[in-house]
N, C-alpha and C positions, 0 to 999 in steps of 0.2 A: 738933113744930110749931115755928118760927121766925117770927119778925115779923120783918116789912120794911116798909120807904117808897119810894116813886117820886116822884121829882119831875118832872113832866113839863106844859108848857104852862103853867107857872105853876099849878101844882096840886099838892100834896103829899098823895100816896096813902098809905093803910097797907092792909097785905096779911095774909094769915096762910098759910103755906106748910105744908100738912099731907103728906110724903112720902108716896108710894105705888107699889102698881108699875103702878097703872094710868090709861091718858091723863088730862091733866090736866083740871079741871071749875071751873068758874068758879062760885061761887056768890054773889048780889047780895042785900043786904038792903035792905029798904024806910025810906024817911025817917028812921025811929025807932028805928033798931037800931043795931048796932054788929058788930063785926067777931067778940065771940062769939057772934052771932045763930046762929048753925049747929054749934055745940061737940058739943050733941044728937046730931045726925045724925051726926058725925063719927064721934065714940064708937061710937054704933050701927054703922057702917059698917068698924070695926077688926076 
């Protein structure tokens, strides 16, 4: 896994880049999460 930022629009993103061999999948957390809202699923998904 790698973090990253975009700054785009006057908006500074963070991302979390989990390699794989398969197309990439976007996944959005709600108001009150954060970027390891999904660490879970990841795990499960290796």
């Amino acid at each position: 896994m790698t973090s990253h930022f975009l700054q785009t629009n006057g908006i500074r993103l963070h991302y979390l880049d989990h390699a794989g061999p398969e197309p990439p999948l976007v996944l959005l957390h709600g108001l009150t999460g954060n970027a390891h809202a999904f660490d879970g699923l990841i795990q499960a998904a290796e």
